[in-house]
C-alpha positions as CSV (number, residue, x, y, z in Angstrom):
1,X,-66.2,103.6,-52.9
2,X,-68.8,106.1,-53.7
3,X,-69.1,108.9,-51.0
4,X,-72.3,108.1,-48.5
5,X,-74.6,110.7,-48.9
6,X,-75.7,110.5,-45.4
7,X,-72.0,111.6,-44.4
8,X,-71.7,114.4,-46.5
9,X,-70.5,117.6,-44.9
10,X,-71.3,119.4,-42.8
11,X,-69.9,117.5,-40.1
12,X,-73.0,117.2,-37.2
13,X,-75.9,117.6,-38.9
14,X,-78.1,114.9,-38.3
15,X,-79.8,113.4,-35.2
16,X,-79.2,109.7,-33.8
17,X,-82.5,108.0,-34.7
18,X,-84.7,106.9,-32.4
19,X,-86.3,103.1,-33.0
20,X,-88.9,100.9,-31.9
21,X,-87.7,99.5,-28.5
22,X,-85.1,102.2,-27.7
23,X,-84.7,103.6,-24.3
24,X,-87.4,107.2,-24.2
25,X,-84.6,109.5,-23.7
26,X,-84.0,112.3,-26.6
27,X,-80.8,112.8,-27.5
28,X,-79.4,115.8,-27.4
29,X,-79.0,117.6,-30.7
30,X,-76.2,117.1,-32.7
31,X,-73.6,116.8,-30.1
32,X,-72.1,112.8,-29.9
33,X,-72.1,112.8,-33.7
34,X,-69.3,111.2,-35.9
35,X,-68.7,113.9,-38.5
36,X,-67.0,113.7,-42.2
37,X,-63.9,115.2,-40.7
38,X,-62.0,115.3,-37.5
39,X,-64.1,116.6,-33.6
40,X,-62.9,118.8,-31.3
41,X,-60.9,116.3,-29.0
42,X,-61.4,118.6,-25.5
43,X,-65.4,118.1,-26.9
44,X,-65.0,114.3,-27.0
45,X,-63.2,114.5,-23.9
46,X,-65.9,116.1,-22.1
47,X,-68.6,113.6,-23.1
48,X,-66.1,110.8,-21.8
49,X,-65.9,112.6,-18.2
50,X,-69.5,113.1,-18.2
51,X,-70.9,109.7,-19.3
52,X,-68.1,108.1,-17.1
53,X,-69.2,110.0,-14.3
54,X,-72.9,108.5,-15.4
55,X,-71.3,105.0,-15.5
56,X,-69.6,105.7,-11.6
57,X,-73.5,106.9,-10.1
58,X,-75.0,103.6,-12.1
59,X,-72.6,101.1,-11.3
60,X,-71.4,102.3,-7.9
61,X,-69.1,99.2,-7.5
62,X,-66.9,99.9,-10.6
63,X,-64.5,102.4,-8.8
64,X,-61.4,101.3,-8.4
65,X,-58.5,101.2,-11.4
66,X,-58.3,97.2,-11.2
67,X,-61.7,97.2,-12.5
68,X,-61.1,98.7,-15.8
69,X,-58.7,96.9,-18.6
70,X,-55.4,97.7,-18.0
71,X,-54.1,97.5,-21.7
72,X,-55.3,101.3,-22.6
73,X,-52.2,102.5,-25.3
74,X,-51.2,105.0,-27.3
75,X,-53.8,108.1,-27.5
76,X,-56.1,106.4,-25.0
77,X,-54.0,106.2,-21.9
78,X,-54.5,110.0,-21.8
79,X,-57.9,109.8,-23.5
80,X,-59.4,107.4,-20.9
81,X,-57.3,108.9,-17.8
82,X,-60.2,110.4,-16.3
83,X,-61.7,106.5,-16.0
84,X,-58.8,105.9,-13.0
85,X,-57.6,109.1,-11.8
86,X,-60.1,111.7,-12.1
87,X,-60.8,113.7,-8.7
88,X,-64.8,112.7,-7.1
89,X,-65.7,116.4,-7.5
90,X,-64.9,116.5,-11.2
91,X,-66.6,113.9,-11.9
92,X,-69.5,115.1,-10.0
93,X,-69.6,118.5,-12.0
94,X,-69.3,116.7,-15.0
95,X,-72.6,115.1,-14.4
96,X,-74.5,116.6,-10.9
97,X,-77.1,114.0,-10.2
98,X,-75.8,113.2,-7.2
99,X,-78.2,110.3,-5.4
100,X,-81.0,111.3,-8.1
101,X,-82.4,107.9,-9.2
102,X,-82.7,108.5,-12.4
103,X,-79.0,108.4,-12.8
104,X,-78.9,105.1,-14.2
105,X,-81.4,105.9,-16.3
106,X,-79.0,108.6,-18.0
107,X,-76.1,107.1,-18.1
108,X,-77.7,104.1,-19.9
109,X,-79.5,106.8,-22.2
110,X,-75.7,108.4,-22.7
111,X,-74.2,104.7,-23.3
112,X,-77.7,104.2,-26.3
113,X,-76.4,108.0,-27.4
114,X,-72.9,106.5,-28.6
115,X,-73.9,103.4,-29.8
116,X,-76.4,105.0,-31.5
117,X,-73.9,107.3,-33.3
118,X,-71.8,104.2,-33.8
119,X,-74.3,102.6,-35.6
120,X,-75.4,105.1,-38.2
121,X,-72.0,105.8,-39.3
122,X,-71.3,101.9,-39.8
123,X,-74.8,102.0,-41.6
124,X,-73.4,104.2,-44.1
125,X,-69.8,102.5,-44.4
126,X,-72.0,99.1,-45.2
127,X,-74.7,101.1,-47.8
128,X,-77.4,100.4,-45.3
129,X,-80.7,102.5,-45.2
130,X,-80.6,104.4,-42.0
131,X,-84.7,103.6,-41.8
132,X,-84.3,100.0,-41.9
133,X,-81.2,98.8,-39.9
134,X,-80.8,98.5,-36.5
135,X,-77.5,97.4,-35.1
136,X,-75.2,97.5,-31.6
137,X,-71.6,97.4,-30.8
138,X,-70.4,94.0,-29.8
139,X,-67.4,93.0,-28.0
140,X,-65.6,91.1,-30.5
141,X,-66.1,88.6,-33.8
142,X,-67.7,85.8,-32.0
143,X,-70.6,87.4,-30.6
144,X,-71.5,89.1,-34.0
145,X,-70.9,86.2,-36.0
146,X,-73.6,84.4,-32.9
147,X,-75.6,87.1,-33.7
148,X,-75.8,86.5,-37.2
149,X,-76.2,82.9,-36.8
150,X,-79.1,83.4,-34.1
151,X,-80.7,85.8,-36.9
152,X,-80.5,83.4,-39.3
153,X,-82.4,80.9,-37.4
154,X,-84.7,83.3,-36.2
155,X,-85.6,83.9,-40.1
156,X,-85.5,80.6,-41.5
157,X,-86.2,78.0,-39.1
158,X,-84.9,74.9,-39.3
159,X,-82.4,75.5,-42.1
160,X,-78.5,74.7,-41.7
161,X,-75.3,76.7,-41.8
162,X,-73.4,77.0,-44.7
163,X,-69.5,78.0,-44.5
164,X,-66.1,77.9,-46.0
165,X,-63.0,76.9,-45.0
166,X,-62.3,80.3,-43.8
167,X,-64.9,81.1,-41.6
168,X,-64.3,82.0,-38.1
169,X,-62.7,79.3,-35.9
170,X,-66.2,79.8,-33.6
171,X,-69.1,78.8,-36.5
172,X,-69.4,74.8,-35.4
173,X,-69.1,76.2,-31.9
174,X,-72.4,78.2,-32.4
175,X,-74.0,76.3,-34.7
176,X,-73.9,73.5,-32.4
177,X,-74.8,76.1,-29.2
178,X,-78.1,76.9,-31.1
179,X,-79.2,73.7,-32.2
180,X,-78.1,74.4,-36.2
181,X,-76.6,71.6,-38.8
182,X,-73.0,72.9,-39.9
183,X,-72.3,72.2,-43.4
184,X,-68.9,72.8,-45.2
185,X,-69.0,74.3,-48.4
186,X,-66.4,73.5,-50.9
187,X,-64.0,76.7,-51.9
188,X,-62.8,77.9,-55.0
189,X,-59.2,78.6,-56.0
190,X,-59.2,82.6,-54.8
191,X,-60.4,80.4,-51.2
192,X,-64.4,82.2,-51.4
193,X,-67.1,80.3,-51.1
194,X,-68.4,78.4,-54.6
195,X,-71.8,79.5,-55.5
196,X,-72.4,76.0,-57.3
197,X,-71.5,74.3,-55.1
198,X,-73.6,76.3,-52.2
199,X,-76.5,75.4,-54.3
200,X,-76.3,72.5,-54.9
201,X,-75.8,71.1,-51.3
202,X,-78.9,73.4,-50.1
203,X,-80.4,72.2,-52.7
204,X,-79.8,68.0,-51.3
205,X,-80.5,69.6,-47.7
206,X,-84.0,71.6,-48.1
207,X,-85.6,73.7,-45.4
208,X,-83.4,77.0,-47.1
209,X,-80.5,78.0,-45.8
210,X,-78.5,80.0,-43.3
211,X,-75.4,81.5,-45.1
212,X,-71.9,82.5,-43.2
213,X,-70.0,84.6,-45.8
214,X,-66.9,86.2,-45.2
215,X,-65.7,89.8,-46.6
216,X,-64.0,88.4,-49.7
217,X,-67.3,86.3,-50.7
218,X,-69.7,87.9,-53.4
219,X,-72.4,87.9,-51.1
220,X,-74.8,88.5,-54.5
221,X,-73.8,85.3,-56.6
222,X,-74.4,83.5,-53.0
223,X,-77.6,85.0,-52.0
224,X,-78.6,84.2,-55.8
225,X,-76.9,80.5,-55.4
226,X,-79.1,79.9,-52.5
227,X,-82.0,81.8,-53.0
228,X,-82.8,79.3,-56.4
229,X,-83.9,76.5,-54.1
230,X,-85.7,78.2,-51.1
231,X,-85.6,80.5,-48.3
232,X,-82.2,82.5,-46.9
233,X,-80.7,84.5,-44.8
234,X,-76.9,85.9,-45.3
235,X,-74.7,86.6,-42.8
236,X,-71.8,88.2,-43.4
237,X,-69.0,87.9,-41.2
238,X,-66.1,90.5,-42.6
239,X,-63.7,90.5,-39.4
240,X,-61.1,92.6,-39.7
241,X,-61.4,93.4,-43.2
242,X,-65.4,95.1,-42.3
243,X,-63.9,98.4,-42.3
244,X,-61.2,98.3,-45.5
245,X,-63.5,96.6,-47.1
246,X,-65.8,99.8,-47.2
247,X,-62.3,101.7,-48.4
248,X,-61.2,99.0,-50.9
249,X,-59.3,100.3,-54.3
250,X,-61.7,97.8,-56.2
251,X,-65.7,97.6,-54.9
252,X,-65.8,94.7,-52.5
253,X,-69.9,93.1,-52.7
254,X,-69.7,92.4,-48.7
255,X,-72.4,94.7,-47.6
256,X,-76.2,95.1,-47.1
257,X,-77.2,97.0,-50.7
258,X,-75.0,93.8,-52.1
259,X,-77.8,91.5,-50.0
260,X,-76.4,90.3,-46.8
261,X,-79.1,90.6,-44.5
262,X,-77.0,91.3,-41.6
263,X,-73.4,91.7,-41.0
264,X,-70.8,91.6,-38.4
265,X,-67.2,93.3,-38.1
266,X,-64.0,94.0,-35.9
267,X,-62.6,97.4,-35.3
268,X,-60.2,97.5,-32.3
269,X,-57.0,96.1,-34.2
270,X,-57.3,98.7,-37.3
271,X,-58.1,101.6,-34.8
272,X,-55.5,100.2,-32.1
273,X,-58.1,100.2,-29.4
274,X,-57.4,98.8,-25.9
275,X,-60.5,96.4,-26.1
276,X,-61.8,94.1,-28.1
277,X,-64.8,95.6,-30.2
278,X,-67.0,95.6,-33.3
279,X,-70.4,96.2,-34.9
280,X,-73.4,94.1,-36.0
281,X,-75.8,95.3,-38.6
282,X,-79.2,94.0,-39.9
283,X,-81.8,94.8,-41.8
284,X,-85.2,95.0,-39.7
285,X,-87.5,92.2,-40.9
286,X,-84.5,89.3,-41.3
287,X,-85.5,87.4,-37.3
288,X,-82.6,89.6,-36.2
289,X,-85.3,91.1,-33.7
290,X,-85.1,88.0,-31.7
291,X,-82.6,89.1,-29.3
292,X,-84.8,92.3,-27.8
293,X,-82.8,95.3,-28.4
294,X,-80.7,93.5,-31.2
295,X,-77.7,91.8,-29.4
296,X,-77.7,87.7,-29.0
297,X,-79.6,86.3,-26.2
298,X,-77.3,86.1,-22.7
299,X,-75.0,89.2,-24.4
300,X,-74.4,92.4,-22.4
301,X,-74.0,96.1,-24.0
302,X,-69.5,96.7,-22.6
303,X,-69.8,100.6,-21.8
304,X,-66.2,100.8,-22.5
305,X,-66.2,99.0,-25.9
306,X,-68.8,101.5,-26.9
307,X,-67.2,105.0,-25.4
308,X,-63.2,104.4,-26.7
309,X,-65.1,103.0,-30.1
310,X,-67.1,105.8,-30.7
311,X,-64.1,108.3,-29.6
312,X,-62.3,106.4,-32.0
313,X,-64.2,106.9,-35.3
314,X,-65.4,110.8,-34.2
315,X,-61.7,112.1,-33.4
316,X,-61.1,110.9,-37.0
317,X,-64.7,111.0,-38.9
318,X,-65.2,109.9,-42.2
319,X,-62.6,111.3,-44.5
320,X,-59.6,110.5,-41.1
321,X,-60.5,106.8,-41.0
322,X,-60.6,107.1,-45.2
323,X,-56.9,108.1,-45.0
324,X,-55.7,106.2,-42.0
325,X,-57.3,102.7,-44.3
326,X,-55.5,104.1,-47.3
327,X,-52.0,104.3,-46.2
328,X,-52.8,100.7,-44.9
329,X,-53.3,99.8,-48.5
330,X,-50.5,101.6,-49.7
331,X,-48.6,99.9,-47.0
332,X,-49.5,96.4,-48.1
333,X,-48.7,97.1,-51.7
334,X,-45.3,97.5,-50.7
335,X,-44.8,94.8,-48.7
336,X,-45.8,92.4,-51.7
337,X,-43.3,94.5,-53.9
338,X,-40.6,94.1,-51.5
339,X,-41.4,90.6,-50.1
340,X,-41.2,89.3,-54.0
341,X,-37.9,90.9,-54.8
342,X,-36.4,89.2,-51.6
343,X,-38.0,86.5,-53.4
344,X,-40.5,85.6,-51.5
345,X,-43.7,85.0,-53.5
346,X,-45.8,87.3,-51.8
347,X,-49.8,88.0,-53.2
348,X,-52.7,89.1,-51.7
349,X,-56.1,89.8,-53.2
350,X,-56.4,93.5,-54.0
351,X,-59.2,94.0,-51.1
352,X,-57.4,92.4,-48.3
353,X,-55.2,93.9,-46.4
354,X,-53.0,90.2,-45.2
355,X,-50.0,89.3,-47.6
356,X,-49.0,86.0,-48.3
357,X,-45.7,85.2,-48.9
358,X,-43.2,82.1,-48.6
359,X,-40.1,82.2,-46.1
360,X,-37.1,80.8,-48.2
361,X,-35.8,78.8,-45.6
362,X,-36.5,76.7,-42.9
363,X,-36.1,78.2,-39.0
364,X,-36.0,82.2,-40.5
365,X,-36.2,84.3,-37.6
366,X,-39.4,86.3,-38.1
367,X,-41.0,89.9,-36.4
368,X,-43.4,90.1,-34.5
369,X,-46.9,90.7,-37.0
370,X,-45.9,87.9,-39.1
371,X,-47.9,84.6,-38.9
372,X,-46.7,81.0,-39.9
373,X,-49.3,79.7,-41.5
374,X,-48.5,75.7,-42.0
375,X,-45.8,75.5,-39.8
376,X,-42.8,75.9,-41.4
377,X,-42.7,78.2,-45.4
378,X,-45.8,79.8,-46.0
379,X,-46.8,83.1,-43.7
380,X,-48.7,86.1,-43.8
381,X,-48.7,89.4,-42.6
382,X,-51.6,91.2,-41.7
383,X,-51.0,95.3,-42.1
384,X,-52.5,97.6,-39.6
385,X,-51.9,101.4,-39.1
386,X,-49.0,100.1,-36.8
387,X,-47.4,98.4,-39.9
388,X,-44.9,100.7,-41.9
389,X,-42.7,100.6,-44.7
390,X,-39.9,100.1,-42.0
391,X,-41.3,97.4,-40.5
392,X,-41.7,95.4,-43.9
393,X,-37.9,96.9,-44.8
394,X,-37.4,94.7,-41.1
395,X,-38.9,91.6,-42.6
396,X,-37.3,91.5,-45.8
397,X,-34.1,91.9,-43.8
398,X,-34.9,89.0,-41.6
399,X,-36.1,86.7,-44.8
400,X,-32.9,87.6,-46.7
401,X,-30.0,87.5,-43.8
402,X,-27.6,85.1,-43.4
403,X,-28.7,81.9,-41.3
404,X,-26.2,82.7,-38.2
């Protein structure tokens, strides 16, 4: 992947941008940034404890432990500590507004300041221009791929959905929520979307179309495909594999210079976050707009999601999160070399980061990480930063032992 300019070192140099609809708070200068190389963790500490402290004056209610997620792991069970445990006065230092009732108005400005950050550095991951895409931190896949799809109708009204076989298990659900017709499009042998095919059946249909591509699609050939036979809009939905895909040893064409005209990814399994998060992206003038401030209509901002997110990508900054996505990859290229010498058949597209493979026999015992996929000989394995060379040395153990 070519280096974004807008990340080059040094770390902190530019401002969040302010947009059109944006709360009228400045930020403050340089400070919540997500750098090209690791922050000062007592520095992203602090912010925490301050814009918690924010979060406690605004939403008075939300003060006892049983009202945050229990599920906080490995760095963030200290990181987030202060959430449950932290002593009233603290917390009041951290942020002395006391009964000032503008409080809510800053901690909602300090909640836009880390979505904000969170945004330009996905901007760059996904080639976006920082003056023309706006963006938010959702709570999971669904509600960027229903922002996406609500985008798409916003832009080309009337036109149906177009998806593969792989698209996420939710794309009837919210086709049908919004009113949209759901068309299937036939895959080719690699499992992407045909382009031929995609044009052909818009081309039957009419009214343009609304396109759900995934991060192994070549979201040019379909924009092209589609475009031939009237209006589009592309959505592409990369899941899990958003941020490899910005990493990938070969260039993967999922992002918005490739044409997508807005996008939608995961981020708390490859960043082992204790709540379910991602990022939307789109470019301003594609109906994304619709929803007010960018999210889909009846969605809420998760304060949460947004602060253990954006502590995520800054205590690692660009070149961290490079290396952490790298080992993955190395990771996976073991496991195909290992799994096929167990004899196992194992693949997997050089982007992706899940390895197929067959189980030799019927009723193997399998780890934990390892997916059946039809029940009973084909699986996959899906690598994360918690997935070593160990842990494949595990599976090829449990593939190869003795039945007992």
């Amino acid at each position: 992947m070519a280096f974004p300019l807008s990340l080059a070192p040094p770390a902190g140099t530019r401002r969040a941008g302010s947009h059109a609809g944006d709360p009228p708070v400045e930020p403050s200068a340089d400070r919540p940034l997500i750098g090209f190389g690791p922050a000062d963790g007592a520095d992203t500490r602090a912010q925490i404890a301050e814009f918690i402290a924010l979060l406690r004056a605004a939403e008075p209610y939300a003060t006892d432990a049983q009202d945050f997620s229990e599920s906080y792991h490995g760095d963030y069970a200290d990181l987030l500590s202060i959430v449950l445990d932290a002593d009233p006065a603290e917390l009041a230092a951290a942020a002395p507004y006391g009964d000032d009732p503008a409080g809510a108005e800053r901690y909602q400005a300090a909640s836009w300041r880390f979505e904000r950050a969170v945004v330009e550095f996905c901007t760059d991951l996904a080639l976006g221009d920082p003056g023309e895409v706006r963006g938010h931190v959702t709570t999971g896949g669904s509600e960027g791929l229903l922002f996406g799809l609500q985008a798409g109708r916003q832009a080309v009204p009337g036109a149906a959905v177009y998806f593969a076989d792989g698209a996420h298990p939710s794309a009837r659900r919210h086709a049908a929520l919004l009113g949209l017709d759901a068309v299937r499009v036939p895959a080719r042998s690699d499992g992407t979307m045909d382009p031929r095919a995609l044009r052909e059946l818009a081309a039957e249909r009419g009214g343009g179309a609304i396109v759900l591509a995934g991060a192994a699609d070549d979201v040019a050939a379909l924009r092209r495909a589609a475009g031939e036979v009237g209006p589009v809009h592309l959505h592409a939905d990369a899941g899990e594999a958003g941020l490899p895909a910005a990493f990938a040893p070969r260039p993967v064409a999922w992002d918005l210079r490739s044409g997508a005209d807005s996008l939608s990814f995961t981020a708390h399994r490859m960043l082992g976050l204790p709540v379910p998060c991602g990022v939307a992206l789109h470019r301003s003038g594609n109906g994304a707009e619709a929803g007010g401030e960018g999210r889909p209509f009846g969605a809420a901002s998760n304060p949460l999601a947004i602060t253990v997110l954006w502590a995520a990508l800054r205590e690692r900054g660009y070149e961290g999160l490079r290396r952490l996505i790298m080992e993955c990859y190395a990771v996976a290229g073991y496991a195909v070399a290992r799994l096929n010498e167990a004899g196992c058949a194992a693949s997997r597209p050089e982007h992706s980061l899940t390895v197929h493979f067959t189980v030799p026999r019927h009723g193997a015992r399998l780890p934990a990480g390892v997916t059946l996929t039809d029940g009973t000989r084909s699986a996959r394995l899906s690598v994360t930063p918690q997935t070593t060379r160990t842990t494949v040395d595990t599976l090829c153990a449990a593939l190869t032992s003795p039945r007992p």
